[in-house]
C-alpha positions, 0 to 999 in steps of 0.5 A: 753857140747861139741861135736865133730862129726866125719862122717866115711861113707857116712852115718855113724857119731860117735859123741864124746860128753863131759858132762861138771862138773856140769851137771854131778853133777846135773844128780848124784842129780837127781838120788839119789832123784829119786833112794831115792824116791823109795826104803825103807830104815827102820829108814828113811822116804821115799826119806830122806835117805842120799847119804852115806846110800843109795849108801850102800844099792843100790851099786855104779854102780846103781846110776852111771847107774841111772845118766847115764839114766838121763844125756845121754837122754838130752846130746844126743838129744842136740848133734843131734840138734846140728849137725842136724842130724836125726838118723834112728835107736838107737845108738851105745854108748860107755861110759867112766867112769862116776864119780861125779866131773868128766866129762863124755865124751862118743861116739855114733855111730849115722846112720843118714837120707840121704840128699836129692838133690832135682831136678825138681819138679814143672812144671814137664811135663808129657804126656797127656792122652786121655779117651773114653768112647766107645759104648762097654763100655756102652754096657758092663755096660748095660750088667751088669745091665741086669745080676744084673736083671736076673730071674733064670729059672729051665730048664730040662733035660740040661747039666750044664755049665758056668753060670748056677746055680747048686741047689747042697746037698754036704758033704766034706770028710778029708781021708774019715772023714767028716769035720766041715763046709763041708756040705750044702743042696740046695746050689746054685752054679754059675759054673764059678764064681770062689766062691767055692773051685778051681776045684770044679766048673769045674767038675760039668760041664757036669752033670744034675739034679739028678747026684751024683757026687764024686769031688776032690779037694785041699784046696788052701795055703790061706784057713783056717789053719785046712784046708789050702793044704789039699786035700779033697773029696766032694759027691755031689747030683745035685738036680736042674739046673738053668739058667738066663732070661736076661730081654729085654734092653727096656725102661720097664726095665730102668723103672724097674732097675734105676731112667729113664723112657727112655732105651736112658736116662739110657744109657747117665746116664751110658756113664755120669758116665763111663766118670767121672769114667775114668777121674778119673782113667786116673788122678790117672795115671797120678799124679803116672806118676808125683810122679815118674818123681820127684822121678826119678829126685832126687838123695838120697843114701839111707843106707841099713838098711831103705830099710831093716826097711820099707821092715820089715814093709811090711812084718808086713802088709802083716803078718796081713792081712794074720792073718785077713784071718786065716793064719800065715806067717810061714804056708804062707813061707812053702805053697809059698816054701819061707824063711824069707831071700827069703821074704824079697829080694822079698820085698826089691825092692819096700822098696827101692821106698818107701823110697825114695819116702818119702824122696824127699817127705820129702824135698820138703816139707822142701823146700818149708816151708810146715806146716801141721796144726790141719785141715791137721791132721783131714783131714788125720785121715777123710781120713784113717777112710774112707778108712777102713769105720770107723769113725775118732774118733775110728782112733784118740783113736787108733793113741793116744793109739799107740802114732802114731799122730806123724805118722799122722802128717808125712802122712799128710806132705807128702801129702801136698807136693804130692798136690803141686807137681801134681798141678803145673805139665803140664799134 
C-alpha cells in the first residue's frame, strides 16, 4: 500500500492511497466467501457456490461494493496511522475503479485534529485567595437552623405576608374549565418561598383567614407541555394564617437541634464546618483560575466543525434535561422566541472553551506520557455514579451497553492531566 498525503488547509488533508494487487485480490476473496455464505443459491450448498455463478445471480457491482467494504476500512486506518493524523468526522471518499487484478487507488479528504502549541503549564502562579469565615456568616447559619426548628403558630385576625403560611382550598381554571392537578384543600403555602406558580404568592398577601380570593396567573415556558404559557385562573379560600415561632438561640435549643450541650459548642462546630466549607470553595476557584491560565497559554486553531460538533452536543444535554421536566426543545425554541440557528451561536462561544480545553488537556497528557490505568477507569465510573447518586455498576452496563468506556478512558485522561497541572501551580 502506498499513501501520498496532500495538506489543502490548515486543517484539511486529502490522502491518496493505492491498494496494491494482492490485497485486492485478497479483499474480492474475502467478499465471495462472506457474499456465499449468506445467500441460497438451489443446487448448491450454502457458501459452495462458485465465483462464476454467484457473480451472476448477485451482480457485478455487489461484490465490487462487498470488496470495497472490506478493503477501504483496513487501508484507511493504515493510512491514518501512517501520517498520524486523527480525523474528527468521517471522510470524504473518492474511489477509482476497482477491478480484480488491478489496484485500487482512491481519495479521502480527511478533516484532522489540530495541534496543539503547549505553553506554560507547570508552575503556573495564580493569586491567592484569602477565606473568612466572619461572625455574620455564623449568624446566618444559626439563623437558618433557628428556621429549620420553627413551630408554626396560627394567629388572628393579621394579614398575610412574606413568611407566612397560608392554610389555603384552591381550584384552578383553563377558560373557566377546571384542570386535572389544579385543586388542593389545607394547602400550606409559605408566601415568599417561590414554591407555587410566579405570581400567585404575591396576591395572597394582604389577605386573611376566611377570604375568598380570585388569582391570575401564567404558567411559565418550563412547566408541563398541557400547561406550560398558558394562563390560568385559581379560586381560592384562605382558611388559616400561620406564622413561625423561631426558638430562643440558647444552650436548650443546641441540646434540641444538634449533637452540643452548649449554644458556644454549636456555634464553633458551625463557624468548624463554614471554614472547611469555604476552603473548599476559594480551592474550586482557584484550580478554574489554574485550568484557565494554562488554556489561555496555549495556541490551537481549531476547525469550526468541532466547535459546531460539541455545541451540538450541549444542545442534546440541555434537550434532555428539558424532556426530564416534561418539555420538548421545540416548545422551549418557540416560548424563548428562539431558532435552532439562534440556539446554536448561543452555544457556540462555551463549545469553543471546551474544545479547547480538552485539547491542551489532551496534549499535556501526551506530553508528559500520562497512562490511564484499569484504577483510573473505576475511579472515573465511582466519580460519575456519584455524581448522579447511582451505584458504579449501574454506570459500567450503561457505558457497555452505548460503547461509551472509551469516553470513560478519555475523562479520566483529561483528568489526570487537570490533577498534575493544579498540583504543581503556586497559588
Amino acid at each position: 500500500m502506498k499513501v501520498n498525503a496532500e495538506k489543502i488547509d490548515k486543517h484539511t488533508t486529502v490522502l491518496e492511497i493505492e491498494v496494491g494487487v494482492e490485497e485486492v485480490n485478497k479483499a474480492f476473496d474475502r467478499a465471495f466467501v462472506k457474499l456465499a455464505q449468506r445467500v441460497n443459491i438451489p443446487g448448491f450448498r450454502k457458501g459452495k457456490a462458485p465465483r462464476k455463478i454467484l457473480e451472476t445471480r448477485l451482480g457485478k457491482d455487489a461484490i465490487i461494493e462487498e470488496a470495497l467494504d472490506i478493503a477501504v476500512p483496513e487501508t484507511y486506518g493504515a493510512a491514518l496511522d501512517e501520517t498520524k493524523i486523527v480525523p474528527i468526522a468521517k471522510p470524504k471518499f473518492e474511489f477509482g475503479q476497482m477491478e480484480e487484478n488491478k489496484p485500487l487507488i482512491y481519495k479521502a479528504t480527511v478533516i484532522g485534529k489540530p495541534e496543539v502549541q503547549l505553553g506554560e503549564y507547570k508552575g503556573v502562579k495564580v493569586e491567592k485567595t484569602a477565606y473568612d469565615v466572619s461572625d455574620k456568616m455564623v449568624e446566618e447559619e444559626l439563623a437558618t437552623l433557628q428556621q429549620r426548628h420553627a413551630k408554626m403558630i396560627v394567629v388572628e385576625g393579621v394579614e398575610l405576608k412574606n413568611g407566612d403560611f397560608a392554610i389555603i382550598d384552591f381550584e384552578g381554571f383553563l377558560d373557566g374549565v377546571a384542570f386535572e392537578g389544579g385543586k388542593g384543600e389545607g394547602h400550606p403555602l409559605e408566601l415568599g418561598s417561590g414554591s407555587f406558580i410566579p405570581g400567585f404568592e404575591e396576591q395572597l398577601v394582604g389577605a386573611k383567614a376566611g377570604d375568598n380570593l380570585t388569582i391570575k396567573v401564567t404558567f411559565p415556558v418550563d412547566y408541563s407541555p398541557e400547561l406550560a404559557g398558558k394562563d390560568a385562573e385559581f379560586k381560592v379560600a384562605v382558611k388559616d394564617v400561620k406564622r413561625k415561632e423561631l426558638p430562643t438561640l440558647d444552650d436548650d435549643f443546641a441540646k434540641e437541634a444538634s449533637e452540643f450541650e452548649t449554644l458556644e459548642e454549636l456555634k464553633a462546630d458551625t463557624r468548624n464546618k463554614l471554614e472547611v466549607s469555604e476552603k473548599a470553595r476559594v480551592e474550586r476557584e482557584q484550580n478554574e483560575k489554574v485550568l484557565e491560565q494554562v488554556v489561555q497559554n496555549a495556541s490551537v486553531e481549531i476547525p469550526e466543525m468541532m466547535v459546531e460538533q460539541r455545541a451540538l452536543k450541549m444542545i442534546n444535554d440541555f434537550s434532555l434535561n428539558l424532556e426530564q421536566r416534561g418539555l420538548s426543545i421545540e416548545q422551549y425554541m418557540e416560548y424563548a422566541k428562539t431558532t435552532p440557528s439562534a440556539l446554536k451561536e448561543t452555544y457556540k462561544g462555551p463549545a469553543l472553551n471546551s474544545v479547547k480545553t480538552d485539547l491542551v488537556l489532551e496534549a499535556i497528557a501526551n506530553a508528559e506520557n500520562i497512562e490511564v490505568t484499569d484504577n483510573d477507569v473505576s475511579g472515573e465510573i465511582c466519580r460519575i455514579a456519584a455524581m448522579h447518586k447511582t451505584s458504579p455498576k449501574e454506570v459500567l452496563d450503561i457505558m457497555i451497553a452505548e460503547r461509551r468506556l472509551n469516553d470513560i478512558r478519555h475523562n479520566a485522561l483529561l483528568h489526570k492531566a487537570m490533577k498534575l497541572i493544579i498540583e504543581s501551580a503556586e497559588k
